[in-house]
NULOVEX-910767 format. One record per atom (N, C-alpha, C): x, y, z. Coordinates in steps of 0.2 Angstrom, whole numbers, plus 5000, padded with zeros to 4 digits. Example, Ala and Ser with C-alpha at 12.3 -4.5 7.8 and 13.67 -1.06 7.14 Angstrom:
% residues 2
506649725039506249785039506649845039506449895035506849955036506450005039
//
This chain:
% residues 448
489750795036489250785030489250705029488750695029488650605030488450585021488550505023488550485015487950495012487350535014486850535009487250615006487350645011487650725009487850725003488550665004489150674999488650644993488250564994487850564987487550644983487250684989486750724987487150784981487950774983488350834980488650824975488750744973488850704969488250704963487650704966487050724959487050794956487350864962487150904957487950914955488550884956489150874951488950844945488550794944488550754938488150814931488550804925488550844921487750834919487450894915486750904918486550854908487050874903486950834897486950764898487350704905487050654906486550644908486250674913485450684914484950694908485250714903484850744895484850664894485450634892485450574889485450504892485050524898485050454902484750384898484350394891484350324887484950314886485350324885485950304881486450254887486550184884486750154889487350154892487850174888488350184888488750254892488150304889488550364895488050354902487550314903487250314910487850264913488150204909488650194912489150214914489250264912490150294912489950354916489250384916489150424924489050404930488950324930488850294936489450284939489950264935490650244937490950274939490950354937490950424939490950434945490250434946490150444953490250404959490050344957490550294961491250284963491650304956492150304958492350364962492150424963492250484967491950464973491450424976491350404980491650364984492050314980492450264982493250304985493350344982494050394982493750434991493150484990493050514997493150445001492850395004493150335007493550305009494050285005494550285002495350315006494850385003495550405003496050425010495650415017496050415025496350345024495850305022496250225024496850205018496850215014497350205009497950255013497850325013498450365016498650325021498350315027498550265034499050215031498550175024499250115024499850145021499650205019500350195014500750225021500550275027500850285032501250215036500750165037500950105039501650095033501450075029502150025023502750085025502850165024503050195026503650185033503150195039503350175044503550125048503250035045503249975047503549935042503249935034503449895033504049875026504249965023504749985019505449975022505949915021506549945027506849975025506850045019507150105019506950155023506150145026505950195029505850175037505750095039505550085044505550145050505350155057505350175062505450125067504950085067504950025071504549955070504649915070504149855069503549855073502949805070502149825072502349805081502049845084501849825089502549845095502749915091503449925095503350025094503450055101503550125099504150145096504150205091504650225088504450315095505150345096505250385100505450435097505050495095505450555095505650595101506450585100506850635107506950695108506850735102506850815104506250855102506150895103505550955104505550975096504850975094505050985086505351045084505651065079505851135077505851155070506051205068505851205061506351155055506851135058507251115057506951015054506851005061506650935062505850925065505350905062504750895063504650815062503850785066503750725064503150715059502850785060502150815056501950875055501850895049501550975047501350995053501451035054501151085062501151045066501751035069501851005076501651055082501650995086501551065092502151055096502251105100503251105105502951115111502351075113502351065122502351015121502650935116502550885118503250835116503450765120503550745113503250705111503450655103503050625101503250535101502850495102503050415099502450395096502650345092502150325088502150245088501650215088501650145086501150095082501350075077500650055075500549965076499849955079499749895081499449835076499749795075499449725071499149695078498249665076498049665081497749585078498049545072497749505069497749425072498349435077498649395082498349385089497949435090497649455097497849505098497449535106497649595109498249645109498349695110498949715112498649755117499349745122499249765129499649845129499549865130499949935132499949965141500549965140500849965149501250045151500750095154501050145154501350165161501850205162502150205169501750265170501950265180501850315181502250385180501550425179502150495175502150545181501750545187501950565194501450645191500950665191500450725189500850755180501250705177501350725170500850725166500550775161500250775156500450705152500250655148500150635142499450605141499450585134498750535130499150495126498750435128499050395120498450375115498450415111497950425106497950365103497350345100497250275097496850295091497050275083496550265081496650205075496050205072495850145068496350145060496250105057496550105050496150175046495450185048495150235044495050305049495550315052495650365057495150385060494550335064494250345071494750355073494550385080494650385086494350345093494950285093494350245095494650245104495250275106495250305114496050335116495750375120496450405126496550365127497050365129497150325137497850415141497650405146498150465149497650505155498150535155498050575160497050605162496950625158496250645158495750605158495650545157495350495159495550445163496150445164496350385167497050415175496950465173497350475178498250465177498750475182499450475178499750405182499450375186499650325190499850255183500250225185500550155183499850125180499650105173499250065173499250025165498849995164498749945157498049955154498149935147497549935143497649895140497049875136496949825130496749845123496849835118496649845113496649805107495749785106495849715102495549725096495649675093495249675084494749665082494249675077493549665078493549585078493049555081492849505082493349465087493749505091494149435094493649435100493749375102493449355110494049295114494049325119494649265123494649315130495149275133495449325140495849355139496049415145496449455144496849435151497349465151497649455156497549505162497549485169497349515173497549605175497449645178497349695180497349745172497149725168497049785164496349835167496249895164496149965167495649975162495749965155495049975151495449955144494849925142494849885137494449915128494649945124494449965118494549915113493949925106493949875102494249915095494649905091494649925083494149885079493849915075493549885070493949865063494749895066495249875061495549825063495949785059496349755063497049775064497349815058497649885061497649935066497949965070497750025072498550065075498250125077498950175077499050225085499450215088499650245093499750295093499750375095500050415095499950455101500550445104500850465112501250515113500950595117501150655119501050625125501750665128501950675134502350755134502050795139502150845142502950855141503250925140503950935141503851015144504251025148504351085149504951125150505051125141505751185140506151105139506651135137507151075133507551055139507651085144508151055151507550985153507150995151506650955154506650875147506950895144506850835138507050765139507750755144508050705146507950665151507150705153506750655158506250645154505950645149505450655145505750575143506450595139506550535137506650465140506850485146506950405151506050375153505650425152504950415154504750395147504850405140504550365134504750285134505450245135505550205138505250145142504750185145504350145150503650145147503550165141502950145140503150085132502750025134502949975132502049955129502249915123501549845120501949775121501549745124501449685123501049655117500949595114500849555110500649485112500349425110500349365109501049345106501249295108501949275104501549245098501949225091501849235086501649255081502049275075501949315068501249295065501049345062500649345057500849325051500449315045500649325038500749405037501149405033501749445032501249505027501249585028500949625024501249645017500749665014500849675007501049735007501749795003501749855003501149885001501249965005500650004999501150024992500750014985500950024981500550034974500450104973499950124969500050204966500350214960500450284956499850314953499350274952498850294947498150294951497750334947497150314950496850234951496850224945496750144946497050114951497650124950497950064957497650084964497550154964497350174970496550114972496350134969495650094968495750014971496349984968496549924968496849934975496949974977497449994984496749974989496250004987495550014993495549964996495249934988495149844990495549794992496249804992496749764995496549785003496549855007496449875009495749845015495349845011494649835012494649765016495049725012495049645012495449615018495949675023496149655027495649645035495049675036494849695040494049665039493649655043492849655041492549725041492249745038491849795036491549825041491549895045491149915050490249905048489949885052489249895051489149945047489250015049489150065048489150095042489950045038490150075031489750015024489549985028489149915025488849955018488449975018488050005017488450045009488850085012489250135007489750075004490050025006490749995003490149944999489449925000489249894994489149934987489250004987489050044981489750034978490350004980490850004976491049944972490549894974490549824970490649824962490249884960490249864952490949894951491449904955492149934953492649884955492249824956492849754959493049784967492949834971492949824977492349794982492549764986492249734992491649694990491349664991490549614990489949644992489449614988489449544986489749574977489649494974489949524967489149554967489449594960488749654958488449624952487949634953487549644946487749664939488049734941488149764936489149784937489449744933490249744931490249814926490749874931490949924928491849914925491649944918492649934917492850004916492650074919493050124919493550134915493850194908494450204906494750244912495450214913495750274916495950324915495550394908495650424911494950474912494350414913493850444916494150424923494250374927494550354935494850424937495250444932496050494934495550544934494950574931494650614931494050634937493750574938493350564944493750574950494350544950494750544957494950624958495050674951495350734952494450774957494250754954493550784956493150764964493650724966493550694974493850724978494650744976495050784979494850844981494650904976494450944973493850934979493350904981492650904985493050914991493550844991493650834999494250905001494650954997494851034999494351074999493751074995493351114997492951125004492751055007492451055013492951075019493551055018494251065022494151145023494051175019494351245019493451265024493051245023492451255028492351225033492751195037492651135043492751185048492251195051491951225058491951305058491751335062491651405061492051465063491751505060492451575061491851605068492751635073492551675078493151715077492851785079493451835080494151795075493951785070494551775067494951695066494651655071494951595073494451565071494851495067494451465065494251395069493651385073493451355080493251265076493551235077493651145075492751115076492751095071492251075072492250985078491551005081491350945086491650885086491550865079491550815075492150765073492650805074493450795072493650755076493850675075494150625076493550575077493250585077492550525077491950555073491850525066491550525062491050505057490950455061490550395059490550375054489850415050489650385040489950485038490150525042490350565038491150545034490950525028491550515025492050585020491550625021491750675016492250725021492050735028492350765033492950745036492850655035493550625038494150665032493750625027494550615020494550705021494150775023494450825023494850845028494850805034495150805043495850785039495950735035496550675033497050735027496650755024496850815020497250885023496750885026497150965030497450955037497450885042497650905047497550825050498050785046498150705049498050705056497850645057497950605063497650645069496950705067496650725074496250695079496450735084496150705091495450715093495150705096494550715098494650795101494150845102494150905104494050895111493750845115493650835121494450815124494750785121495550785124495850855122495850875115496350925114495950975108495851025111495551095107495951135103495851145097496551195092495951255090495951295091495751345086496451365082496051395078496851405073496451485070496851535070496951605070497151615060497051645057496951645051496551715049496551765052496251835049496251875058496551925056496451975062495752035065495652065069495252085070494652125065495052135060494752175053494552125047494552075049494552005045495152015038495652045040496352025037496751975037496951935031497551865031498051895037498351865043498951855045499451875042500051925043500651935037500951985042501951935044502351985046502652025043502452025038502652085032502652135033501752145035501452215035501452215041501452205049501152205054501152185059500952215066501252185072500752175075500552125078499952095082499952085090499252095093499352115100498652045099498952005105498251935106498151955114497651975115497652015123497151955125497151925133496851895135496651925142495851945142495751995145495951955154495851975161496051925167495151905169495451855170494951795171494551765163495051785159494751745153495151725150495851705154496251635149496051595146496251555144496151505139495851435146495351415145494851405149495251305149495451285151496051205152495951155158496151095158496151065164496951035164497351065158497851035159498351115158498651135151498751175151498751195141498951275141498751295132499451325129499251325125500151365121499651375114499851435113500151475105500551465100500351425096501051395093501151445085501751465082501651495075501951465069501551465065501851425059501651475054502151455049502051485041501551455039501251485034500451465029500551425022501251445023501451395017501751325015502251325022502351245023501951205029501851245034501451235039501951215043502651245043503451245047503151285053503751265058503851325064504351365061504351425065504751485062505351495065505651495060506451485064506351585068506851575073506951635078507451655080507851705081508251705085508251695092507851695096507551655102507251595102507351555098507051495097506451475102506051535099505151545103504951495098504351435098503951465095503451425097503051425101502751445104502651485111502251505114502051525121501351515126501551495131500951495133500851505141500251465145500351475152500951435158501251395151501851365154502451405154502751465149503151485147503551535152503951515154504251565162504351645159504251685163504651745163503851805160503451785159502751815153502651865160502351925158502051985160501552005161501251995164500352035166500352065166499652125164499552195165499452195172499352265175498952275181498452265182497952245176497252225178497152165177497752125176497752025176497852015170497752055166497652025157498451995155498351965149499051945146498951955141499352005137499652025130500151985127500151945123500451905117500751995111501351985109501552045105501851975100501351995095501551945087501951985085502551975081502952035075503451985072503751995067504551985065504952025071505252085074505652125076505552125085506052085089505952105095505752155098505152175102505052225104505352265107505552315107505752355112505852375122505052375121504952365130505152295131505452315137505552245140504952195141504252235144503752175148503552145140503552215133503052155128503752105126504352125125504752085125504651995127504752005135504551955137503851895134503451925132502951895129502851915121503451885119503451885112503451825108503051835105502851775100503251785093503851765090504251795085503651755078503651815075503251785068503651795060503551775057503651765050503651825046504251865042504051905038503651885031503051845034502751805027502051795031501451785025500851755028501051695031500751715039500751635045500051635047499851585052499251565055499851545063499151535066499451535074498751465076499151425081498651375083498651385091497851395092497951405099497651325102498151295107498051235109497751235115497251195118497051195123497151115126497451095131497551025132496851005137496450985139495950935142495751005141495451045137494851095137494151085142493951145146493751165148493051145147492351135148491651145146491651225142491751265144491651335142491751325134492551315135492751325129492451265123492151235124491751135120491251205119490851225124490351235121490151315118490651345117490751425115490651475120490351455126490451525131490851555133491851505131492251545129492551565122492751625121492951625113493551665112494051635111494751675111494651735105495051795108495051865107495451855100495051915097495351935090496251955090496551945086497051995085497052045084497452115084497152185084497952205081497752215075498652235070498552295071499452335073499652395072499652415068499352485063499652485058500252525058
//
């Protein structure tokens, strides 16, 4: 939904008794700042979260991770126990690193991983997607990248492999590297190690925390925000309707002074837009809810990004990594190991269509946790040793609380929550089929 939409949604929000009283100056004023202000908030709201994830992880030192322009390493496989994010996935691990790119380029240097799966996902201060680097574009051989700030121009240093621009002068690494089974962690770890950033020598001026309890300060958060970067083309346009709120330029015409608690009201009502949209973002198949196209590059949709940033931080492009997520079974019922045992049948020759490889992963619906097990499953996929085929090629997935009995549906058991769960089916380098629907993963089909 692009920013005329979210305008268009935002007039028929507006109370219809202000429309009755548009002479009156003062509530034409205090509707405009309304809507602006909710306007400002849906924009807003990914970049502000980002910084506060930055201060967070760079530049809090009760919380640091790592300094700019350095990875921070998670060394084990998430679990229910330990995660690094709401619905992690357990076929990867994770490192993170966020780039100050105010100084010039940074250079990122990946080793070779020898036919290993990884990506090092890249995005902006306002959660673009601005590039892979990995395996699926780039091949797993030894190489270098660049990635520079808007406006820099200079050399780079020789043999770099390809070159990306931020339109932030921020930006955010997140690098998956393949694991297979926990015996396999301790080479994963020596291999995170060798991926390394370079920098320019020399610091920049020192960042401001994020620091903002209230709607207003939030507000006062954007535009701190805002002031760090040059404005995309793109959002020119939309960052001038926030002038008469003291954010970004030119100065305005019209100087708005909001009460806060019309601000704290407006903002409740952005929120409230940007879950609604989240709860609609892409379409239902057989039960699973299929991602929409659009997820990690979003240009003027801003109502989509802040709902991406809401329900499921820091996504990838679909073209690198495909999630449906499962949420009703074959009779359009919630998920629940309460009531019910499930069978995910994958008929032969219609696996989950891949260039790399998929897993099923299971979480609660509540915290968005992995589920603790006594087999410490949680997920399963076409990496998972020991799984059972039918005689006519198919693969049966047996979801339940209660280990099954037969030994083959045994072997292919996905342990579930005696509670409402959802299930994320992950596809790494997806297929054409499955980008364009002509494949659709199979309904769940509960016992009763």
């Amino acid at each position: 939904m692009g920013g005329m939409a979210v305008a268009a949604l935002l007039a028929v929000a507006l109370p219809e008794q202000l429309h009755a009283q548009a002479g009156s100056v003062a509530l034409a004023d205090e509707a405009f700042a309304r809507a602006t202000t909710i306007q400002a908030t849906i924009y807003g709201y990914p970049l502000i979260g980002m910084y506060r994830r930055l201060t967070e992880e760079v530049l809090d030192p009760s919380t640091r991770k790592a300094p700019f322009n350095a990875y921070f390493h998670y060394r084990m496989l998430s679990t229910p126990e330990v995660s690094p994010f709401p619905a992690p996935n357990n076929d990867t691990l994770y490192s993170t690193a966020w780039l100050d790119l105010r100084g010039g380029p940074a250079i990122l240097s990946m080793p070779a991983t020898n036919g290993r799966y990884y990506t090092a996902h890249v995005l902006d201060l306002a959660t673009e997607t601005i590039a892979n680097f990995g395996q699926r574009l780039d091949g797993t051989d030894a190489a270098t990248f660049a990635v520079v700030g808007p406006g820099w121009q200079g050399t780079l240093p020789p043999g770099i492999k390809r070159v990306v621009r931020s339109e932030t002068r921020f930006a955010y690494v997140l690098l998956r590297i393949l694991v297979d089974g926990l015996d396999d962690v301790p080479s994963v770890n020596r291999l995170q190690d060798q991926f390394r950033i370079a920098t320019p020598p020399g610091g920049a001026a020192p960042v401001p925390p994020y620091a903002a309890s209230t709607a207003p300060d939030r507000l006062a958060m954007l535009a701190r925000v805002l002031s760090f970067s040059p404005v995309p083309e793109r959002d020119a346009g939309m960052v001038a309707t926030f002038a008469p709120l003291g954010i970004g330029q030119p100065e305005p015409s019209l100087k708005l002074s909001p009460t806060s608690t019309l601000l704290d009201a407006a903002e409740r009502e952005a929120l409230t837009l940007i879950a609604s949209v989240g709860a609609r973002t892409g379409s239902f198949v057989n039960g699973w809810r299929m991602p929409a196209r659009a997820i990690g590059r979003y240009g003027t949709d801003y109502l989509q990004r802040a709902s991406v940033w809401d329900g499921g931080p820091l996504a990838n492009t679909v073209d690198e990594s495909f999630y449906p997520a499962a949420l009703l079974d074959s009779r359009n019922r919630p998920l629940d190991g309460a009531s019910g045992r499930y069978v995910l049948r994958f008929p032969a020759g219609r696996m989950p269509p891949v260039r790399a490889f998929w897993s099923v992963t299971m979480y609660k619906l509540d915290d968005k946790n992995l589920v603790a097990n006594p087999i410490r499953r949680y997920s399963i996929g076409n990496r998972t040793p020991g799984l059972v085929e039918g005689p006519d090629g198919s693969l049966s997935l047996f979801i339940q609380a209660d280990r099954p009995a037969d030994p083959h549906e045994s072997a292919n058991w996905l342990p579930a929550p005696r509670q409402p769960f959802y299930l994320v089916l992950r596809l790494y380098g997806p297929a054409d089929e499955a980008l364009s629907g002509a494949w659709q993963p199979p309904a769940l089909v509960r016992s009763e």
